[in-house]
C-alpha positions as CSV (number, residue, x, y, z in Angstrom):
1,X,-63.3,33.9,69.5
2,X,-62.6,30.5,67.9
3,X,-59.8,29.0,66.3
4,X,-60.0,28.4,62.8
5,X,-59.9,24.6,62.4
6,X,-57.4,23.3,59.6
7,X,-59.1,20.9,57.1
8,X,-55.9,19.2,56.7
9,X,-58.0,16.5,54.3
10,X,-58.2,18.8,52.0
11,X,-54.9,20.1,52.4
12,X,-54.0,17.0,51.9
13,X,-56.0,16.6,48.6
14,X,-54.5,20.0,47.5
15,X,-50.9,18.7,48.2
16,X,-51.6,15.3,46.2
17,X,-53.3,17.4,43.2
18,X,-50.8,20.0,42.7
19,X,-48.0,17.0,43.0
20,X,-50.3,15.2,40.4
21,X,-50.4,18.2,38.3
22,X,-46.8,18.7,38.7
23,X,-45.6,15.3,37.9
24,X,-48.1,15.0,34.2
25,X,-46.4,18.7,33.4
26,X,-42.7,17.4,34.3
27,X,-43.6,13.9,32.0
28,X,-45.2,15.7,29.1
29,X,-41.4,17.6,29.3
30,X,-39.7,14.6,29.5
31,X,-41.8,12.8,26.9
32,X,-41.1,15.8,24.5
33,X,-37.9,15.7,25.1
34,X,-37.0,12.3,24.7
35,X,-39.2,12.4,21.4
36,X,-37.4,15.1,19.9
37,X,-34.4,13.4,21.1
38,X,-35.6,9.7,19.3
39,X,-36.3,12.1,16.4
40,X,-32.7,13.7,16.1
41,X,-31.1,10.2,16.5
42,X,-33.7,8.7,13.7
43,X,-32.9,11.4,11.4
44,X,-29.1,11.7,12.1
45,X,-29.0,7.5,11.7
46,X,-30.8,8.2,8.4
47,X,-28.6,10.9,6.6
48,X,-26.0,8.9,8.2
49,X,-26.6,5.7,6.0
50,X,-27.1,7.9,3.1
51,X,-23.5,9.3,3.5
52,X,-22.9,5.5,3.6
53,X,-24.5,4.7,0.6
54,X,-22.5,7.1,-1.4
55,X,-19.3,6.4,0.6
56,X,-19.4,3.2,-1.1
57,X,-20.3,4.8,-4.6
58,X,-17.2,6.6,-4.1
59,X,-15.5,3.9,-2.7
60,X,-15.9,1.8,-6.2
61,X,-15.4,4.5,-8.1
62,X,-11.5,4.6,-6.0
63,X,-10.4,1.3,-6.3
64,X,-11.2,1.2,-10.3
65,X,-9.0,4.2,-10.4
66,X,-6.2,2.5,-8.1
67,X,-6.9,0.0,-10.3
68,X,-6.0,1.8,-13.5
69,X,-2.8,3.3,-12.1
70,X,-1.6,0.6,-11.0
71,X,-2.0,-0.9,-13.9
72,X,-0.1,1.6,-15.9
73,X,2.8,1.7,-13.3
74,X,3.3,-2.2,-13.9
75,X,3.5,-1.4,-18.2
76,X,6.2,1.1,-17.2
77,X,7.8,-1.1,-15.1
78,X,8.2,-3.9,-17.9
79,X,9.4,-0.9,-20.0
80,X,11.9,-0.1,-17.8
81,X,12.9,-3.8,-17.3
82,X,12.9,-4.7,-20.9
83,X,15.6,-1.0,-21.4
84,X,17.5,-2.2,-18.7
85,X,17.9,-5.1,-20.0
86,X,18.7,-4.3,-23.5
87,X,21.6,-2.2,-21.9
88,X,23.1,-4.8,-20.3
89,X,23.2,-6.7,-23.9
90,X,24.7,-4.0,-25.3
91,X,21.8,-3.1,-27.2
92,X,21.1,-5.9,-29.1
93,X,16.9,-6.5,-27.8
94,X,16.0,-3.4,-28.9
95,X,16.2,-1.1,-32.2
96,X,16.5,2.2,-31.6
97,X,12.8,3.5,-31.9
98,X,11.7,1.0,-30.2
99,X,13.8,2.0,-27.5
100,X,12.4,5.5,-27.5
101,X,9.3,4.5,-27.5
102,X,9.0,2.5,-24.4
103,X,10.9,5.2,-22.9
104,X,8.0,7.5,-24.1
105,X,5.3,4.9,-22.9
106,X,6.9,5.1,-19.7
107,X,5.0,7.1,-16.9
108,X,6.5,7.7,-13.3
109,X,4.5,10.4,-12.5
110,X,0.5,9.1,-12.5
111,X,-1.0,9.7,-8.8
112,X,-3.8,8.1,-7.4
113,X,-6.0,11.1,-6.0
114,X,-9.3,9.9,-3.4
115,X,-12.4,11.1,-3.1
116,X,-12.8,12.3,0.3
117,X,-15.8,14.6,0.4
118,X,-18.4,12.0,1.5
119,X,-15.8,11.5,4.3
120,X,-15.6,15.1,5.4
121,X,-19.8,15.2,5.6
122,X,-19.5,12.1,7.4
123,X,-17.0,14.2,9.7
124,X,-18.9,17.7,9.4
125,X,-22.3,16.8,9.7
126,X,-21.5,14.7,13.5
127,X,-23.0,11.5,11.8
128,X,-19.2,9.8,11.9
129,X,-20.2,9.2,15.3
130,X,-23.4,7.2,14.7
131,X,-21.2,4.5,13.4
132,X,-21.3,1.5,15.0
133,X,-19.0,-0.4,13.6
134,X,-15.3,0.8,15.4
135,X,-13.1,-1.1,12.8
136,X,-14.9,0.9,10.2
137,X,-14.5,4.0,11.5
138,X,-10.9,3.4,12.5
139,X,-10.3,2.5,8.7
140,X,-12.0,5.4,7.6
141,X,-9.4,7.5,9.6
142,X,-6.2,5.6,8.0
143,X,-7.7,5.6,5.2
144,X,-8.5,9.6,5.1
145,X,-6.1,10.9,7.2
146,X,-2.7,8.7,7.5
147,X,-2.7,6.9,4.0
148,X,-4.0,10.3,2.6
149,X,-1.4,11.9,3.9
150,X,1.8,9.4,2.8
151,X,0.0,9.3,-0.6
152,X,-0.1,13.2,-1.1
153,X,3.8,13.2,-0.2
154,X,5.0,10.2,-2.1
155,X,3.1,11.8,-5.5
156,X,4.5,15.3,-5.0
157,X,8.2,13.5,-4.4
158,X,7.4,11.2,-7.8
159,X,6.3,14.2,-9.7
160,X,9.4,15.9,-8.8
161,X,11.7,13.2,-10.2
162,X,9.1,12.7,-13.0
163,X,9.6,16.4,-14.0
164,X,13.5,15.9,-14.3
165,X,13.1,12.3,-15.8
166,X,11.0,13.8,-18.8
167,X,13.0,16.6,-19.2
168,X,16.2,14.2,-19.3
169,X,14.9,12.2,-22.2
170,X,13.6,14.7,-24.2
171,X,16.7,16.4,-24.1
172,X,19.3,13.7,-24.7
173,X,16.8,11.9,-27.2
174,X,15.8,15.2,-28.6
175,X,12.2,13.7,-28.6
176,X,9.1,15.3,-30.2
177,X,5.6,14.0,-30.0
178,X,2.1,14.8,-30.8
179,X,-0.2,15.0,-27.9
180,X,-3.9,14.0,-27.8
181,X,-6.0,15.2,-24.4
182,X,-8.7,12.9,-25.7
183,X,-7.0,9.7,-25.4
184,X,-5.9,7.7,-22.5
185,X,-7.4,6.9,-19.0
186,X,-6.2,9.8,-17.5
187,X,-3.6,12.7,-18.9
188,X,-4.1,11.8,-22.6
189,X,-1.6,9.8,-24.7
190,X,1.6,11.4,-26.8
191,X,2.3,9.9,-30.1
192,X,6.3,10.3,-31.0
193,X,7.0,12.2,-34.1
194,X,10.5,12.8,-34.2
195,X,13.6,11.8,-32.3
196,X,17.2,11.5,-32.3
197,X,19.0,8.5,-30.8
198,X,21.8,9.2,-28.5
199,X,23.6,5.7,-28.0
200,X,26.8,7.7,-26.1
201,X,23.8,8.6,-23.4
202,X,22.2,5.6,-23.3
203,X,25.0,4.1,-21.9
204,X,26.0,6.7,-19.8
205,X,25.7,6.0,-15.8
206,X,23.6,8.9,-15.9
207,X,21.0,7.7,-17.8
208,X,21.0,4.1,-16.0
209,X,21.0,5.6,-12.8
210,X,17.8,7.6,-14.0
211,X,15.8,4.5,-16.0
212,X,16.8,2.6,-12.0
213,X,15.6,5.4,-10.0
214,X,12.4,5.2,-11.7
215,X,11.9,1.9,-11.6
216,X,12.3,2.2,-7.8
217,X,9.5,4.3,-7.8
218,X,7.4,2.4,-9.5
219,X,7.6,-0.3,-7.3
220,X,7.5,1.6,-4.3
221,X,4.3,3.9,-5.3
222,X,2.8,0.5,-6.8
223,X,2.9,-1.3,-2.8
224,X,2.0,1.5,-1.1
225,X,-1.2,2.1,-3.6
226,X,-1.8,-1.8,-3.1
227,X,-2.1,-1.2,0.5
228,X,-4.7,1.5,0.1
229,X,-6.3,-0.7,-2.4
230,X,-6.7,-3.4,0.3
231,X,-7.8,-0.8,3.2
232,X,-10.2,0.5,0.5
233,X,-11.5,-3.2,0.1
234,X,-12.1,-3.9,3.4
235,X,-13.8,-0.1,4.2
236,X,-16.4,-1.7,1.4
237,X,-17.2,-4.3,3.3
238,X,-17.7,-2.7,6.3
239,X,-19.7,-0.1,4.8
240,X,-22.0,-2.8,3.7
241,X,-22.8,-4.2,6.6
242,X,-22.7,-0.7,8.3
243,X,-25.8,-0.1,6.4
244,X,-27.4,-3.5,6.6
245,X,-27.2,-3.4,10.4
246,X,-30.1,-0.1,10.2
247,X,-32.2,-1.9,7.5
């Protein structure tokens, strides 16, 4: 009997083609792959810069309201300067409804509140991530989380004293106004009616020591909402060129 010969040529030729074969299916995988991969990051990079794009629409529409609040905390802080100094003249700057009313016109308890749903997509949807500019993303964290956070506590501590500061002068002054919802940036504007004038508490300690204390808020709620005005300013920017770098 004979021994079967080998044709290791052909074995040979088998080897290469199945390796062949092998190495096209393990590429079309990897190609495939990597596409759907290039695909994800294209698509992710693109809802990304649309989150940016209304990050900065949102972004504007904050720092025209800082802007507004602040500027109604700087009218009641000339209020409160101009009372403060009519005291210490012994009343003699002001008549007494005009003393009521820039103690009506004066507003402790106006909070800045942000817009932070485009940040939370950014967050939710993974395309904070994509970001590639680091200072942006850090400020977007201060900005959301930190300053967010010192913002929420300072306004519910201000409306606290804002609740008994109202209270205080409506009581003492025995003040009665009209209110309109329609008017005014924000809350509406009150229009005084009726009042009495209560010189004994006007120069009381308590009532000084109330017309300082919210001064004091004023002042301190007005830096901290300039430094979110100027982390707000710069986010802007960044956002800008965020989205300028994909163009």
């Amino acid at each position: 009997m004979k021994t079967p010969q080998i044709d290791y040529k052909s074995s040979k030729i088998n080897f290469i083609k199945l390796g062949l074969e092998f190495l096209v299916i393990f590429s079309s995988i990897f190609i495939s792959f990597y596409i759907e991969d290039v695909r994800k990051i294209n698509e992710n990079s693109l809802i990304k810069n649309e989150l940016i794009d209304d990050l900065i629409s949102t972004v504007e529409d904050d720092i025209n309201q800082l802007k507004n609040v602040q500027d109604i905390l700087q009218n009641s802080e000339k209020l409160i300067q101009e009372i403060l100094n009519d005291i210490d003249n012994s009343h003699s700057q002001l008549s007494d409804i005009e003393t009521i009313n820039k103690i009506l016109g004066i507003e402790v308890g106006f909070s800045f509140f942000s817009k932070d749903g485009i940040f939370n997509q950014l967050i939710s949807t993974g395309t904070f991530e994509l970001i590639k500019n680091e200072e942006l993303k850090k400020n977007l964290l201060d900005l959301f989380n930190h300053q967010k956070d010192r913002n929420t506590a300072s306004s519910n501590e201000i409306d606290s004293f804002n609740l008994i500061f109202r209270n205080e002068m409506n009581k003492n002054f025995r003040i009665r106004f009209s209110y309109n919802s329609f008017d005014g940036e924000f809350y509406g504007s009150r229009a005084l009616m009726n009042s009495n004038f209560d010189e004994k508490y006007y120069f009381s300690n308590s009532f000084y020591g109330l017309i300082s204390q919210a001064q004091q808020y004023v002042n301190m709620y007005m830096r901290q909402l300039k430094d979110i005005e100027e982390n707000y300013k710069t986010v802007y920017a960044l956002s800008k060129e965020e989205v300028k770098k994909d163009i």
